[in-house]
C-alpha positions as CSV (number, residue, x, y, z in Angstrom):
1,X,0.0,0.0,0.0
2,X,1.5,3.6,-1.2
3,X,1.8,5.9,1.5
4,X,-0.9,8.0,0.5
5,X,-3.2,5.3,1.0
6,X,-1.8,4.1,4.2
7,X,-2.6,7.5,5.2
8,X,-5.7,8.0,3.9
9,X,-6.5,4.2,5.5
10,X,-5.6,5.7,8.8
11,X,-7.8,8.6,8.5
12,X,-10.7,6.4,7.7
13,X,-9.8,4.1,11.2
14,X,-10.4,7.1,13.0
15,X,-13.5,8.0,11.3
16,X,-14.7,4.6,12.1
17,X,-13.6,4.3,15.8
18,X,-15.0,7.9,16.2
19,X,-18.6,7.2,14.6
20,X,-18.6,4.3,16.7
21,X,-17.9,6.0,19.6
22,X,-20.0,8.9,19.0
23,X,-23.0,6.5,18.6
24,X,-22.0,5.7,22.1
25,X,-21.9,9.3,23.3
26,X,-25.8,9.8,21.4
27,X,-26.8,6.5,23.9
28,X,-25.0,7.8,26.8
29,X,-26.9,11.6,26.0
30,X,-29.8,9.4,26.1
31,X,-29.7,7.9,29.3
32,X,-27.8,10.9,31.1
33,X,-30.6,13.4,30.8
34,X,-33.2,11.0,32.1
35,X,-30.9,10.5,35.4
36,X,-30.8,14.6,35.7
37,X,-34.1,14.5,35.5
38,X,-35.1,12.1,37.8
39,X,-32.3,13.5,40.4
40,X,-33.7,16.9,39.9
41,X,-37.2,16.7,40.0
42,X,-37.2,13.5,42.6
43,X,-34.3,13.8,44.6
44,X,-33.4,18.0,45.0
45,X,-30.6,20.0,44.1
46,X,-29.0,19.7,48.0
47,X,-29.3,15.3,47.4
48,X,-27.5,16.0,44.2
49,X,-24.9,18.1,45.2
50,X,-24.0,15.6,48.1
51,X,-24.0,12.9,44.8
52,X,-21.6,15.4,43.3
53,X,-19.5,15.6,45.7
54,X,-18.9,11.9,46.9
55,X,-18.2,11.1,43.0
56,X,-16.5,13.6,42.3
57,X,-14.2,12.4,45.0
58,X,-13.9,8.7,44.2
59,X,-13.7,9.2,41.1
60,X,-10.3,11.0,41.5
61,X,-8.9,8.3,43.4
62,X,-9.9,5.9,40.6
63,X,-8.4,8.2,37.9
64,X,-5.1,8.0,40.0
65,X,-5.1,4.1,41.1
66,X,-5.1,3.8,37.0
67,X,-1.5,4.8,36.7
68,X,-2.4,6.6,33.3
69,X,-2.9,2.8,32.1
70,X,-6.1,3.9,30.3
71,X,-3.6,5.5,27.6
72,X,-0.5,4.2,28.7
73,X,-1.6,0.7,28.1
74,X,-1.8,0.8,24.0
75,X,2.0,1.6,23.9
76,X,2.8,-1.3,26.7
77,X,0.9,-4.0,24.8
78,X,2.5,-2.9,21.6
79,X,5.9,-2.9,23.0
80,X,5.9,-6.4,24.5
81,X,3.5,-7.7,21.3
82,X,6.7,-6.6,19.5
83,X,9.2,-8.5,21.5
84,X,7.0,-11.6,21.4
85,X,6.7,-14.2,19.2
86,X,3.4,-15.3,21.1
87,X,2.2,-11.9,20.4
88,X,-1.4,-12.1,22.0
89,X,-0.5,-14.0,25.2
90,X,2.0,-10.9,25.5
91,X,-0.9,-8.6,25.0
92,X,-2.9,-10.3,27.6
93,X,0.1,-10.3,30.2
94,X,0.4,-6.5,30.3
95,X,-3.9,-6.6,30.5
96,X,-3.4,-8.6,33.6
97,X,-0.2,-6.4,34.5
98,X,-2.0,-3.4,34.2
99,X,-5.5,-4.9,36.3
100,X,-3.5,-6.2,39.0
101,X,-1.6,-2.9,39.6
102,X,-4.6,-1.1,39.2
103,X,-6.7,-2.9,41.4
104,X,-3.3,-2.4,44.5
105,X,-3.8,1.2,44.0
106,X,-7.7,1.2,44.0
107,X,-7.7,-1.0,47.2
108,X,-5.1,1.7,48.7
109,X,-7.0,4.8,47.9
110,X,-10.4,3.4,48.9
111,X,-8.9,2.7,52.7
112,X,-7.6,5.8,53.3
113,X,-11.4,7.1,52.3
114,X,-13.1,4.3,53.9
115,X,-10.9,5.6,57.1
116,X,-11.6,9.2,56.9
117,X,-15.4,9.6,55.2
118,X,-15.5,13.3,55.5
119,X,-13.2,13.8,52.7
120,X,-15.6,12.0,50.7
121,X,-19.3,13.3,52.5
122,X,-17.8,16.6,53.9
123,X,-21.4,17.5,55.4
124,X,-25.1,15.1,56.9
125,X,-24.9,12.1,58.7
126,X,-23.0,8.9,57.2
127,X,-24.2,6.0,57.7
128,X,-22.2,2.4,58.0
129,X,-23.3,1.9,54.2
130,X,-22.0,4.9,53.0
131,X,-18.7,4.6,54.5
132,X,-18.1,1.8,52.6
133,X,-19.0,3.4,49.3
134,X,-14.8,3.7,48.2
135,X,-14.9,0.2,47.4
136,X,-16.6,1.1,44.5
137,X,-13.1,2.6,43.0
138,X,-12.2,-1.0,42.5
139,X,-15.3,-1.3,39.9
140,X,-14.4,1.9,38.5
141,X,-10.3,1.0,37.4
142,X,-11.7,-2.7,36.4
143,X,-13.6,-1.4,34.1
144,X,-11.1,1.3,33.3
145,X,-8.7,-0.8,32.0
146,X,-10.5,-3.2,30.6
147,X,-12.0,-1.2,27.9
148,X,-8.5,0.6,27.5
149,X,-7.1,-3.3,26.6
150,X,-9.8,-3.9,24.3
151,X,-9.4,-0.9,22.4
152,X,-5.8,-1.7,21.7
153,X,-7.4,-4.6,19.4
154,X,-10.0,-1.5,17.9
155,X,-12.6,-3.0,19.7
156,X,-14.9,0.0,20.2
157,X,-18.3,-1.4,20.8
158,X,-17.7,-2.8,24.4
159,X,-16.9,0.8,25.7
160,X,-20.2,1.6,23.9
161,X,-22.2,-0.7,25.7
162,X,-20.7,-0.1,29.2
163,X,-20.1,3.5,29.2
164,X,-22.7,3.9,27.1
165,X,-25.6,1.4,28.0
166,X,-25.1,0.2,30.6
167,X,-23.8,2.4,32.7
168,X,-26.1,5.4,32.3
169,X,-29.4,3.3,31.9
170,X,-28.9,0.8,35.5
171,X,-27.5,4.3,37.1
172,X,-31.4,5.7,35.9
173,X,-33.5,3.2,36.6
174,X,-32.5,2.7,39.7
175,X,-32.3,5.8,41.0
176,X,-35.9,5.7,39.9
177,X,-36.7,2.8,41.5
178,X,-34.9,4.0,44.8
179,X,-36.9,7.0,45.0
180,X,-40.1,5.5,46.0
181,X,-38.5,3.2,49.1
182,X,-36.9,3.9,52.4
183,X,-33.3,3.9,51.1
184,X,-34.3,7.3,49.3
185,X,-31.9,9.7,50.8
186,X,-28.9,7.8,49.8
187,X,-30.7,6.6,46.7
188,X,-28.3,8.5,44.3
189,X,-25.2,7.2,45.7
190,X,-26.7,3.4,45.8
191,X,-28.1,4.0,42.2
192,X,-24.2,5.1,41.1
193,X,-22.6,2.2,43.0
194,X,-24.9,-0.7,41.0
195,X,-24.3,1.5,37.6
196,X,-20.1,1.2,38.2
197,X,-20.1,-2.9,39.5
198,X,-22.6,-3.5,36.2
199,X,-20.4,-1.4,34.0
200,X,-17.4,-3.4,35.3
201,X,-19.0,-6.6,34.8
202,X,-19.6,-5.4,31.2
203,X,-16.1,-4.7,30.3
204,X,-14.0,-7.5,31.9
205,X,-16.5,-10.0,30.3
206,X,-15.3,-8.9,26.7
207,X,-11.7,-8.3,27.7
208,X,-11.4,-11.5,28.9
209,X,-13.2,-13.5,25.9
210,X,-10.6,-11.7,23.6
211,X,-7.4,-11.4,25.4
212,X,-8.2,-15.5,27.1
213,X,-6.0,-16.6,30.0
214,X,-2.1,-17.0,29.4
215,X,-1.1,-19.5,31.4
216,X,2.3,-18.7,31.9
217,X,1.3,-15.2,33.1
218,X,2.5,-15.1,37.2
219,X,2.6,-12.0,39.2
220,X,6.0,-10.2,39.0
221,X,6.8,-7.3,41.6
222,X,9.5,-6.1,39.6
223,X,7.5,-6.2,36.2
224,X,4.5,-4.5,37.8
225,X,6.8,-2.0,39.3
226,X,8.4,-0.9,36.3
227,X,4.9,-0.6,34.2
228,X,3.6,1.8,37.2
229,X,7.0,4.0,37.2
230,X,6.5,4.2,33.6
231,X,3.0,5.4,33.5
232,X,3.8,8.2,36.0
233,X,4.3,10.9,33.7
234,X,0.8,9.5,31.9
235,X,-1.0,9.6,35.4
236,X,-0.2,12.7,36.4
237,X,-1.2,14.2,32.9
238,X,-4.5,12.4,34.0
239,X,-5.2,13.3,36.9
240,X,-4.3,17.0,35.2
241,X,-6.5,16.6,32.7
242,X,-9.7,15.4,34.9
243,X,-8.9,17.0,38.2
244,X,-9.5,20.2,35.9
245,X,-12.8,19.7,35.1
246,X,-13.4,18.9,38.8
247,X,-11.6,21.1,40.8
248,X,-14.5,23.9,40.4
249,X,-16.7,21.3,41.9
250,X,-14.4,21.1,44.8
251,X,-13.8,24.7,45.9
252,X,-17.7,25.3,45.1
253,X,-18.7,23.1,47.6
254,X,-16.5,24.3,50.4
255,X,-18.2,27.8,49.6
256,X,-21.3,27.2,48.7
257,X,-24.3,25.5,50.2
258,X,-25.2,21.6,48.5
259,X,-27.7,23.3,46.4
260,X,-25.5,25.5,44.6
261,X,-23.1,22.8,43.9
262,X,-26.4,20.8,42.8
263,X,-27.5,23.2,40.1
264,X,-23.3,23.9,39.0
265,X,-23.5,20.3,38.7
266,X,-26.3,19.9,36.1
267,X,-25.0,22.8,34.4
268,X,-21.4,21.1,34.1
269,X,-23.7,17.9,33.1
270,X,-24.9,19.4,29.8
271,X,-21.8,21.1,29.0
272,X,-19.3,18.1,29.5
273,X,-21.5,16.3,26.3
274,X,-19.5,18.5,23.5
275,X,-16.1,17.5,25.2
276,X,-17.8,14.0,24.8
277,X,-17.4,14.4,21.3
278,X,-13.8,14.7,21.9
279,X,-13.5,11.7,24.0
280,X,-15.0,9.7,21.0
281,X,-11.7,9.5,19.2
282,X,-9.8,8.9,22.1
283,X,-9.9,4.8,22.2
284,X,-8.7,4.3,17.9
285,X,-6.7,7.6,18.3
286,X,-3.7,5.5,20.5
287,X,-2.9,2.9,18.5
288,X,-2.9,5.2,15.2
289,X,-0.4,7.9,16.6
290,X,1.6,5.3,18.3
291,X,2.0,3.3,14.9
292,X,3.2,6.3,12.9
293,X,5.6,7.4,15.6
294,X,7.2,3.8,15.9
295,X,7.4,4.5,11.8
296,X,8.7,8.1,12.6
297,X,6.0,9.3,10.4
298,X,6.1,12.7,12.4
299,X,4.4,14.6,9.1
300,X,1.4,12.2,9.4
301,X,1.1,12.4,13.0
302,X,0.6,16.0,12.9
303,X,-1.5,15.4,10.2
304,X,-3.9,13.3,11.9
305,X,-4.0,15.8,14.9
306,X,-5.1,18.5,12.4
307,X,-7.9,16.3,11.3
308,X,-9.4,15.4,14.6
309,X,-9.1,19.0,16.4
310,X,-11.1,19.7,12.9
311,X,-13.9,17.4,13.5
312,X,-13.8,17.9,17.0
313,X,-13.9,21.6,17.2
314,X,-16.4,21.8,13.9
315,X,-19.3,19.8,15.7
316,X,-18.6,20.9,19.5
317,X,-19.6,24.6,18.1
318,X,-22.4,23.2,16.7
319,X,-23.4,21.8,20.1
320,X,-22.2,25.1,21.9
321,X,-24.6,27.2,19.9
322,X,-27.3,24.7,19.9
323,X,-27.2,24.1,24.0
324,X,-26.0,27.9,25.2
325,X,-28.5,30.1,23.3
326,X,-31.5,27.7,24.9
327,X,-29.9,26.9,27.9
328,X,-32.3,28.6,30.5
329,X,-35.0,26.3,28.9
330,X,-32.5,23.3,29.3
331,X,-32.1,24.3,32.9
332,X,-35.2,24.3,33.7
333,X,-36.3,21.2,33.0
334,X,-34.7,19.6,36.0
335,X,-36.6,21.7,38.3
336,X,-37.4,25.9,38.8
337,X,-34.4,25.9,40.7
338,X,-32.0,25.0,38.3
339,X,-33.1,27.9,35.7
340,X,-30.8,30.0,37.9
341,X,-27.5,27.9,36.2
342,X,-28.0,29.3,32.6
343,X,-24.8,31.7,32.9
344,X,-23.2,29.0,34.6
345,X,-24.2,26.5,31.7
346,X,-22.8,29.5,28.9
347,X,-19.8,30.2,30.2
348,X,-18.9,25.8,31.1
349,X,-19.9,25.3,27.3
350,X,-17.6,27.9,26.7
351,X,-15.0,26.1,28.3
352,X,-15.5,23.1,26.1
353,X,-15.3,25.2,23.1
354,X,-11.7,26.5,24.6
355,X,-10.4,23.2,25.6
356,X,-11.0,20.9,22.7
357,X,-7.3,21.6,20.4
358,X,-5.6,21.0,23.9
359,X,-7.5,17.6,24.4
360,X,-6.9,16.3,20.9
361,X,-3.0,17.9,21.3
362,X,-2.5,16.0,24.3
363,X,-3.8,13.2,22.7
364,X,0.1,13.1,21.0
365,X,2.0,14.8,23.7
366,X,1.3,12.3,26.1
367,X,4.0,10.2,24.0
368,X,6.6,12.7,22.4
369,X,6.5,14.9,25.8
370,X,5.4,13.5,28.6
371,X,6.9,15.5,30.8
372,X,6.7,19.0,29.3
373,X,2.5,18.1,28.9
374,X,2.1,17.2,32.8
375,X,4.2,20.5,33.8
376,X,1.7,22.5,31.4
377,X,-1.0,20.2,32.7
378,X,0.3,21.8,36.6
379,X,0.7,25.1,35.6
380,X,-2.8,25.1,34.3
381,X,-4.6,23.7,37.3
382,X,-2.6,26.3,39.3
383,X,-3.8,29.2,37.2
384,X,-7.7,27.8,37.6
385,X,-7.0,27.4,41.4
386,X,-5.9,30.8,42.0
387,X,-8.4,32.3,39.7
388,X,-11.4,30.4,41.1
389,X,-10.2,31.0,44.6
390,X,-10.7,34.5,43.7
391,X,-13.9,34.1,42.2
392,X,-16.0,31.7,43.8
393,X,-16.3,33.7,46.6
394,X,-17.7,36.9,45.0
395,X,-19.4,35.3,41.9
396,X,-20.3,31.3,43.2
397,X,-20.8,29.4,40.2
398,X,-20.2,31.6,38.1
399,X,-16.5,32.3,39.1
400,X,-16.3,28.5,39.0
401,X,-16.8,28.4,35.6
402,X,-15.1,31.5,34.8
403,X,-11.9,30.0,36.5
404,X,-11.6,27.0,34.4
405,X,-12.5,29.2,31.2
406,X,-9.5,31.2,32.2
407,X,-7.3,27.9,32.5
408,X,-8.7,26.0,29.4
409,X,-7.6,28.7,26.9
410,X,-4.2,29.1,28.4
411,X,-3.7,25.2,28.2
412,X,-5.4,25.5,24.6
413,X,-2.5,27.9,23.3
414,X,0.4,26.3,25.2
415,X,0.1,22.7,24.7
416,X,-0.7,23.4,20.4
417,X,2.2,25.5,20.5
418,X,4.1,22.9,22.4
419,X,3.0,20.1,19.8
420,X,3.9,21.9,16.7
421,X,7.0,22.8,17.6
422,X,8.1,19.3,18.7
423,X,6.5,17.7,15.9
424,X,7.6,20.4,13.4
425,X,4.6,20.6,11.4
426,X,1.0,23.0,12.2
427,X,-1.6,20.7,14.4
428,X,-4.7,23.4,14.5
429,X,-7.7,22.0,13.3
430,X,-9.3,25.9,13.7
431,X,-10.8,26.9,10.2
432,X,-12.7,30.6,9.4
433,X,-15.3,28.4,8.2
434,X,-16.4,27.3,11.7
435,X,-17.2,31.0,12.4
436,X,-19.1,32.4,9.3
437,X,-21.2,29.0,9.9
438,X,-21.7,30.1,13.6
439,X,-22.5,33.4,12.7
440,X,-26.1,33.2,11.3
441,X,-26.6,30.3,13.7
442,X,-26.1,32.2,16.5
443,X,-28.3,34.9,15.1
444,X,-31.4,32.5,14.4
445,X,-30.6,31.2,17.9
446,X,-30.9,35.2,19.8
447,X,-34.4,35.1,17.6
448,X,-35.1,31.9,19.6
449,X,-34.8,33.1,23.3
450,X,-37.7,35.0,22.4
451,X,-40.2,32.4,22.1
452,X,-41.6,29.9,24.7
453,X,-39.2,27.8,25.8
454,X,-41.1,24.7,25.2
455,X,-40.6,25.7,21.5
456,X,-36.9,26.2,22.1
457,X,-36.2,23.1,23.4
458,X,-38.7,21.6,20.8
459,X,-37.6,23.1,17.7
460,X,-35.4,25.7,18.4
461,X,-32.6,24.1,19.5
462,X,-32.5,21.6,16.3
463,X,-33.2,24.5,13.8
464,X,-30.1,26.3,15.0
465,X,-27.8,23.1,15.0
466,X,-29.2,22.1,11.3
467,X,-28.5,25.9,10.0
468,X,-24.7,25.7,11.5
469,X,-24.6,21.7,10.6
470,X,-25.6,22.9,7.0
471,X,-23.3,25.7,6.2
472,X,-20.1,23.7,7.7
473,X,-21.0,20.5,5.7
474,X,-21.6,22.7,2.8
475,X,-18.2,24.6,2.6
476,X,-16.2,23.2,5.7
477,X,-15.6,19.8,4.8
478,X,-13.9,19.0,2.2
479,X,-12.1,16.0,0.8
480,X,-11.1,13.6,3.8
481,X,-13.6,15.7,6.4
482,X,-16.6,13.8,4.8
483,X,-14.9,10.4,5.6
484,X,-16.2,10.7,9.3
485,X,-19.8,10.3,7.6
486,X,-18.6,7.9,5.3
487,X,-19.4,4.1,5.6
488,X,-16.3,2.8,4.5
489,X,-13.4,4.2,3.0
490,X,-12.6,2.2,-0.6
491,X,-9.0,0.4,0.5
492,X,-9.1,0.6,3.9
493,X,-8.2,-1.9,6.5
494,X,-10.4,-4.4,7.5
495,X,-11.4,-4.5,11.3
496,X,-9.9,-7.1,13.3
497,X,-11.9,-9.5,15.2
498,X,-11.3,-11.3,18.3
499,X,-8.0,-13.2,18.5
500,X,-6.3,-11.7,15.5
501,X,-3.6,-9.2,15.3
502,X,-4.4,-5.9,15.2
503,X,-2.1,-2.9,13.7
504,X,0.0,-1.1,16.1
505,X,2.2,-3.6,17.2
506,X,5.3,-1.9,15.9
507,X,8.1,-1.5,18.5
508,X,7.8,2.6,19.8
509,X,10.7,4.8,19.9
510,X,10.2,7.8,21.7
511,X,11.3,11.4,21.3
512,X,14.1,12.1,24.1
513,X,11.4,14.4,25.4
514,X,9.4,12.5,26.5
515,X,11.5,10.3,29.2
């Protein structure tokens, strides 16, 4: 295959793992506004800030017991795939590697919770349940790296179906079902601890039918070791990365009452969907950059980051427009209460908008820079921490959200900067395009606040997204941009079922920056 078509192959693997991912994030949209709904209008915004809260806070102890394994793993597996002749027991020995030292750290984090509870319910009584509730981190990295294995071998559709169905959908129905017994006030957090054990049992079930068991794998201290001091670099950038787009929630709530960090919670609920977009290229966009860099196919690397901060940032305005110019109609859905979070929601969809080229440009630093992206990835959260600090206290919410808008578009500058120079080619996927198609949608949308909001949400929201969907298509996307709503590219690789080899297995050489 000429190069061109190996590249143009390429581009097509990521518009297939990213249509199959984004039919995941339409499921998981779905189910999450049902569960918003139901916690808002049956629980209260006070019972879903404490939700917030406690997840918010497990959650981080899950992101950190995974090592940066949810990345890191793609480049482990193709490293010891290449130095094996047995090339899928290899695989399945740094899966096991990386659940075993995953599952160390979860156990670690959760007792240090489990010992002091008020880091994790900082207000209301806790019951002997509820201080139990860490365990759940165990679930969480399970499932965590499960999926990340699987999508090493471009199998997509099992992180559709637990992220995606079953996660969201057991998390709503039984938080519905809760809500009408005796074990309502702690309802939410129950609902969230049978969504994460499903989800897990929905991920290691495929993992293990595709990876099998090597028998000869054994546990080895010193190889488990060296795979966590390894991934260091990757789990910081993680923890970066996510503890961002909590950290608001954090100093909120120790300035604001449970109800404020309720309705900021909703609000950051709709926003985080367009960043969802994003996240859709996330599980095919590994192995591809890790292939060409093993290659030292720098040109295409660049070129492939150029494409997705494209697509990315083409359909998250789109979204933006569609969600920020109805949002007090959104809001208010989930009770009266919540109305009062449409700035909130305007400026956190604003942050999306911001962060997106320094998501999809991480997305390659996290192997030619490691270190350089986690010391941008600091400097970052310590720009949002002194800005909200200054804030939250005179604006609430609102200097929440202004905080991390602050923070995204410095990151968004310095990490694209950081990537083009290193890789030596341009990697922003920003066209004028994108705004003369936002500029009439926006304007149909300020026509739209005037009517009634059920016609907003109704119609309103759809027309403006179809007007800005319509221009883009129309004189945005040209050439390889249409092959993310293409079936199948003529030429392109076939996908790879279970037990065969998968590409990507190529032995990775590294930049020197990124020891």
């Amino acid at each position: 295959m000429s190069a061109d078509a190996k590249a143009a192959a390429e581009t097509a693997e990521l518009a297939r793992g990213g249509r199959t991912s984004f039919l995941g994030y339409v499921l998981r949209l779905a189910a999450r506004f049902p569960f918003l709904f139901i916690a808002g209008r049956l629980y209260g915004a006070t019972a879903l800030g404490r939700f917030a809260y406690a997840t918010m806070v497990v959650e981080l102890v899950a992101m950190l017991a995974t090592l940066g394994l949810k990345r890191g793993l793609a480049e482990d597996m193709a490293l010891r795939g290449a130095a094996s002749e047995a090339r899928s027991d290899a695989e399945a020995h740094s899966l096991y590697d990386g659940l075993l030292v995953s599952v160390i750290a979860a156990l670690a984090g959760a007792a240090v919770l489990i010992a002091v509870p008020r880091i994790v319910f900082p207000s209301g009584e806790i019951t002997g349940l509820m201080r139990l509730f860490p365990l759940i981190i165990v679930a969480i990295v399970l499932s965590d790296i499960s999926l990340a294995g699987l999508a090493f071998r471009h199998n997509i559709g099992a992180t559709v179906t637990a992220r995606s169905l079953v996660e969201p959908w057991t998390l709503s129905i039984a938080a519905l079902a809760l809500a009408f017994t005796m074990l309502k006030p702690d309802g939410l957090i129950i609902a969230y601890v049978l969504s994460m054990v499903a989800a897990a049992i929905a991920s290691l079930w495929p993992a293990f039918r595709q990876f099998g068991w090597a028998p000869d794998w054994h546990v080895d201290p010193a190889r488990i070791w060296r795979l966590a001091r390894l991934n260091l670099p990757l789990a910081g950038a993680d923890i970066a990365e996510w503890g961002a787009r909590r950290l608001d929630i954090f100093i909120l709530g120790r300035f604001a009452s449970p109800e404020i960090v309720g309705i900021y919670y909703v609000a950051q609920q709709i926003a985080s969907l367009p960043q969802r977009l994003k996240s859709s290229f996330d599980p095919i966009l590994a192995p591809v950059l890790t292939t060409n860099l093993a290659a030292g196919n720098i040109g295409k690397v660049a070129s492939h980051v150029r494409q997705i901060s494209f697509w990315v940032g083409a359909a998250q305005l789109g979204v933006v427009l569609a969600l920020g110019l109805t949002g007090q109609a959104g809001m208010g859905l989930f009770g009266p209460v919540f109305a009062s979070g449409a700035v909130v929601l305007a400026v956190l969809l604003t942050v999306e908008l911001l962060a997106a080229q320094a998501a999809v440009a991480e997305g390659a630093l996290i192997y030619v820079a490691r270190n350089a992206n986690l010391m941008w990835s600091l400097v970052g959260i310590a720009i949002q921490l002194g800005a909200s600090l200054l804030l939250v206290p005179l604006y609430g919410g609102v200097g929440a959200a202004a905080g991390l808008a602050i923070s995204a578009l410095f990151l968004s500058v310095a990490k694209s900067r950081l990537l083009a120079r290193i890789l030596g080619h341009p990697v922003a996927g920003w066209r004028w395009i994108m705004l003369v198609a936002a500029l009439p949608a926006f304007a149909l949308g300020l026509a739209f606040m005037q009517t009634p909001e059920w016609f907003q949400l109704a119609l309103g929201q759809f027309i403006v997204l179809a007007l800005y969907g319509a221009i883009i298509w129309r004189f945005g996307f040209k050439g390889a941009d249409r092959l993310l709503f293409a079936r199948r590219l003529r030429g392109a690789p076939p996908t790879y079922p279970a037990g065969t080899e998968p590409p990507g297995g190529a032995p990775i050489t590294m930049s020197p920056g990124s020891s």
